[in-house]
C-alpha positions as CSV (number, residue, x, y, z in Angstrom):
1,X,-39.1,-20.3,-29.1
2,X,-37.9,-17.5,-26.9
3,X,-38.4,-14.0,-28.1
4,X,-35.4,-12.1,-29.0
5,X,-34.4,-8.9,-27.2
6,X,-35.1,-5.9,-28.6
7,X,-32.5,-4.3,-30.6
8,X,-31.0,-1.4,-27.8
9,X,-28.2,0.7,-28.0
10,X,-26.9,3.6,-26.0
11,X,-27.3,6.5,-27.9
12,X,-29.2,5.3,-30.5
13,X,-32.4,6.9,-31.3
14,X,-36.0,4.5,-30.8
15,X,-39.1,4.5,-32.3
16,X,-41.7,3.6,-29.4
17,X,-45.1,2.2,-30.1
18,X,-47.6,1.0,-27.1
19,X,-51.3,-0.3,-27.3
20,X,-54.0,-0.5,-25.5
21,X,-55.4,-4.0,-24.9
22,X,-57.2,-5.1,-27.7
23,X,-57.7,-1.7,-28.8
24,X,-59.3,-0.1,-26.3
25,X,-58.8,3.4,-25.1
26,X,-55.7,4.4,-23.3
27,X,-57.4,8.1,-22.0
28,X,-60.5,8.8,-21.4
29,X,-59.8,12.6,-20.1
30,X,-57.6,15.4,-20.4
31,X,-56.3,14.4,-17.0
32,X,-55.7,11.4,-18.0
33,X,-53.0,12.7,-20.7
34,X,-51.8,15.1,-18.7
35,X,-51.2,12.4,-16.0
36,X,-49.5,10.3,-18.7
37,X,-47.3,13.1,-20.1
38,X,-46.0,14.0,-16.2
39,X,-45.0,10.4,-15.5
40,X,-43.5,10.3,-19.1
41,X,-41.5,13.2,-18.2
42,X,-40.6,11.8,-14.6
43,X,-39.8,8.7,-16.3
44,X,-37.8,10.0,-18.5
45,X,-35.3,11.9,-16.3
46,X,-35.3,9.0,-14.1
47,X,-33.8,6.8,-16.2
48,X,-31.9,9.4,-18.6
49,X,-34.0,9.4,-21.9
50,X,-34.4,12.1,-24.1
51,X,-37.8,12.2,-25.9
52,X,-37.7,14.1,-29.1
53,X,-41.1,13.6,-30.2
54,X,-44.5,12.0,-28.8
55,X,-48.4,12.1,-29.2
56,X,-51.0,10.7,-27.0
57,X,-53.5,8.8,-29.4
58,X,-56.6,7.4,-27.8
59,X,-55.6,4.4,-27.5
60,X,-51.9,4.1,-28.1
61,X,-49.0,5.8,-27.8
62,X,-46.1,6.8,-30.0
63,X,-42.6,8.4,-28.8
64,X,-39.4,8.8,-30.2
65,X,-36.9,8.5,-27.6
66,X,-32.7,8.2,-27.0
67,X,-31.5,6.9,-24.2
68,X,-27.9,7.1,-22.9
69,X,-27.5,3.7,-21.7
70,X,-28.9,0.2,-23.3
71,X,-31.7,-0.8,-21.2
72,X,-32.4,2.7,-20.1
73,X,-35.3,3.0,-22.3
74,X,-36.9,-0.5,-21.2
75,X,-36.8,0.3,-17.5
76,X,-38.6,4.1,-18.5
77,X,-41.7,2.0,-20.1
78,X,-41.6,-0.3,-17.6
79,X,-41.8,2.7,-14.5
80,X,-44.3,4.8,-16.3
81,X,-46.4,1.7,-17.7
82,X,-47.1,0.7,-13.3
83,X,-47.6,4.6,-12.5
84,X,-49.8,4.8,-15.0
85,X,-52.1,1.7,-14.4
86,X,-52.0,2.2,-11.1
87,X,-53.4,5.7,-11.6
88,X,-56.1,4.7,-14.1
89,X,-57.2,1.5,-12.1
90,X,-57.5,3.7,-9.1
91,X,-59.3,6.3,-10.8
92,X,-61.9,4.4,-12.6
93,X,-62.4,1.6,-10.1
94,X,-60.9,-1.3,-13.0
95,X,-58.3,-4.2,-12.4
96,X,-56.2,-5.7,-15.2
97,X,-54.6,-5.3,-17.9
98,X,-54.4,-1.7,-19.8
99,X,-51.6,-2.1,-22.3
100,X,-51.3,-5.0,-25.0
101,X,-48.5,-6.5,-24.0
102,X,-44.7,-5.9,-24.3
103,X,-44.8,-2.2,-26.5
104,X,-42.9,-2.7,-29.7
105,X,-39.8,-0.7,-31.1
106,X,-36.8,0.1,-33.7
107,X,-34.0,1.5,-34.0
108,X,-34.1,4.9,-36.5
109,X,-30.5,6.5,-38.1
110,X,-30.2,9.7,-36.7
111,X,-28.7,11.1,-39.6
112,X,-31.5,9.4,-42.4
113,X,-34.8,9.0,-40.6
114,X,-34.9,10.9,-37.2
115,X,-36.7,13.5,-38.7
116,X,-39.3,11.7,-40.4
117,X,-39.8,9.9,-37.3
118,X,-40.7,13.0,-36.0
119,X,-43.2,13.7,-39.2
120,X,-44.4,10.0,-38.6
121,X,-45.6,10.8,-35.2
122,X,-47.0,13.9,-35.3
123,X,-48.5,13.6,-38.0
124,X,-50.7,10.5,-36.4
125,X,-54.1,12.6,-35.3
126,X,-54.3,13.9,-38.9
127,X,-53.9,10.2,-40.7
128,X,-56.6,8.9,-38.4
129,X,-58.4,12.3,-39.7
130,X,-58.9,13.9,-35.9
131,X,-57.6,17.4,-37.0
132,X,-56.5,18.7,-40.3
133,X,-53.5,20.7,-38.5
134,X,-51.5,18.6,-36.3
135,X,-51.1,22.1,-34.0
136,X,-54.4,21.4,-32.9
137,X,-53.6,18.5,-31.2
138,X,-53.4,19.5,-27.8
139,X,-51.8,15.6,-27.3
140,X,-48.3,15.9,-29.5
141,X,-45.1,17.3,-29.3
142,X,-45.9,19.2,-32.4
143,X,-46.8,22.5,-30.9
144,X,-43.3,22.1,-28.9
145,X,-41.4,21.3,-32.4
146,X,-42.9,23.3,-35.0
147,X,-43.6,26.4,-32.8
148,X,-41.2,26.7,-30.0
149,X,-44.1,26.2,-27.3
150,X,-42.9,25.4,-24.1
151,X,-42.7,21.3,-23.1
152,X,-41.3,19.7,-20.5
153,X,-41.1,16.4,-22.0
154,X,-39.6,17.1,-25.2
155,X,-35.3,17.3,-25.4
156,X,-34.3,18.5,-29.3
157,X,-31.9,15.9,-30.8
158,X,-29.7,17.3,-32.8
159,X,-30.6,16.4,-35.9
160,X,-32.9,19.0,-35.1
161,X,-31.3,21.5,-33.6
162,X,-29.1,21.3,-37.3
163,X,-32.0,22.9,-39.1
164,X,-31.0,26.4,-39.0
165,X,-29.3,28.5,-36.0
166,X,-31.7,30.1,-33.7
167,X,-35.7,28.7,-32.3
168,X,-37.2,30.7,-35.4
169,X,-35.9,29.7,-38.3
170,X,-35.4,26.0,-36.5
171,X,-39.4,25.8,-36.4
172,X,-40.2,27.4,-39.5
173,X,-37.7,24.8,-41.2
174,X,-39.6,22.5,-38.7
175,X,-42.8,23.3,-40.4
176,X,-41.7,22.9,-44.0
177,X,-41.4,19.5,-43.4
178,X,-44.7,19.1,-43.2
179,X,-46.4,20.7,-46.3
180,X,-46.3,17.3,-47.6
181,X,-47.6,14.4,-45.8
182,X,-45.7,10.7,-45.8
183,X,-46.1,8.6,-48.6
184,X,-47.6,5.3,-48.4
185,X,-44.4,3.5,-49.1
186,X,-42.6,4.9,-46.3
187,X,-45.7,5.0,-43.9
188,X,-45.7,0.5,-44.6
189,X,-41.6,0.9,-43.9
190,X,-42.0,2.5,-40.7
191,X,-44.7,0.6,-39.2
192,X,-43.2,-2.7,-40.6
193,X,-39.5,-2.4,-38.7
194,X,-41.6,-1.1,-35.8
195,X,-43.6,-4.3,-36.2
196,X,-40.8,-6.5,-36.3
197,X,-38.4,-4.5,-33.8
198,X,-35.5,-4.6,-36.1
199,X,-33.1,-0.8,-37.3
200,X,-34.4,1.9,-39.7
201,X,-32.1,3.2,-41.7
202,X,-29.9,2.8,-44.6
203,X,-28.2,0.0,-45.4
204,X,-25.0,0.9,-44.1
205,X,-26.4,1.5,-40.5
206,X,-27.8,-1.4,-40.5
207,X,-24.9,-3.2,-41.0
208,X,-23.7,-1.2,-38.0
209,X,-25.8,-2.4,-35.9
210,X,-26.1,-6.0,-37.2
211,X,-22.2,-6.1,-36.2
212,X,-22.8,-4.9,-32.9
213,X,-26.4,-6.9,-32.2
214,X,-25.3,-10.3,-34.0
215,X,-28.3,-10.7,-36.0
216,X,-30.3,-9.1,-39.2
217,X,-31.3,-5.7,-38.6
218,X,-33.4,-5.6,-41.5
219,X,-37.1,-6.5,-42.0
220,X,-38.1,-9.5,-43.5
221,X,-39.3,-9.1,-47.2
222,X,-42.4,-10.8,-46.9
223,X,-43.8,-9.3,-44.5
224,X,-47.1,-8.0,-44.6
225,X,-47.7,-5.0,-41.4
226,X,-51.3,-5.8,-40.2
227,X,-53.1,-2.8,-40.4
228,X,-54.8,-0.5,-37.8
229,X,-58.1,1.0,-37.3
230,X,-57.0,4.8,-37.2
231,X,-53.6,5.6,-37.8
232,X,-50.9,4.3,-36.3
């Protein structure tokens, strides 16, 4: 059976996961990330994405990403995934494979779930217990979010920019978010629609996008998400 397409919509805010193959590392310097974060960004304007939110795990990736056209976000993995193989089969002398295959995504409601995206992903290196801060995760848009510090990659949605008026109070707002960490519930949610590529939201966006996609935007209730080694 053919796969279906990935649910993509102009406009419409995705949650972007890519692995390694068979869980291997991704980066094995700070070049390395740097070099990934610089075709990201190059990527990115290329094709007209706005990434909100990213970090660099050893050996996958997560970014929250909205492009302006449907497609547009497919043809920035699909750029950066050969620049970056390229680089890191040149620079360690390797041939084949680096990723695991097609990278997996859903749609999130901007207005519901954008922001706890943003918690989701950033909050990755302290789940997998790498820092207890996520600012000191050199790897993340974190520092970029929560503290104003400059970023090239990173374009505020506006869901962000709507908490509070000016940079300070929008990261200190920013930051609140963050006192608590995701509950286990909603961590299984999120990595279950990613899983199955389907729309994250409430029930009336989904049936917004199930009218425009022609098919269930929803996950399926027996599904079980496998579970990662780290977080995810």
């Amino acid at each position: 059976m053919p796969r279906q397409p990935r649910p993509d919509l102009a406009a419409v805010p995705q949650h972007v996961v890519q692995r390694g193959n068979d869980r291997q590392p991704c980066f094995f310097t700070a070049d390395d990330y740097r070099r990934y974060l610089a075709g990201l960004r190059e990527s990115a304007m290329r094709y007209d994405c706005a990434v909100h939110a990213y970090v660099l795990m050893t050996n996958h990736v997560h970014l929250l990403v909205t492009p302006s056209s449907a497609g547009a976000v497919s043809r920035m993995m699909q750029w950066l995934g050969r620049q970056y193989v390229g680089y890191i089969n040149g620079r360690y002398r390797r041939t084949g494979t680096l990723w695991e295959g097609r990278y997996k995504s859903c749609l999130v409601d901007g207005e519901r779930y954008l922001l706890t995206c943003y918690r989701y992903i950033e909050l990755n290196p302290v789940r997998a217990g790498m820092v207890a801060d996520p600012l000191d995760y050199a790897w993340s848009s974190y520092r970029a979010n929560a503290c104003a510090v400059a970023d090239a990659v990173v374009i505020p949605h506006d869901e962000y920019l709507r908490l509070a008026a000016d940079a300070e109070q929008r990261c200190a707002a920013y930051r609140a978010l963050f006192k608590d960490a995701l509950d286990a519930d909603r961590l299984t949610e999120i990595r279950a629609y990613v899983q199955q590529q389907r729309a994250l939201g409430t029930p009336r966006f989904q049936r917004e996008i199930e009218a425009v996609i022609g098919r269930c935007a929803s996950v399926r209730a027996a599904h079980r998400p496998r579970r990662e080694s780290g977080a995810a």
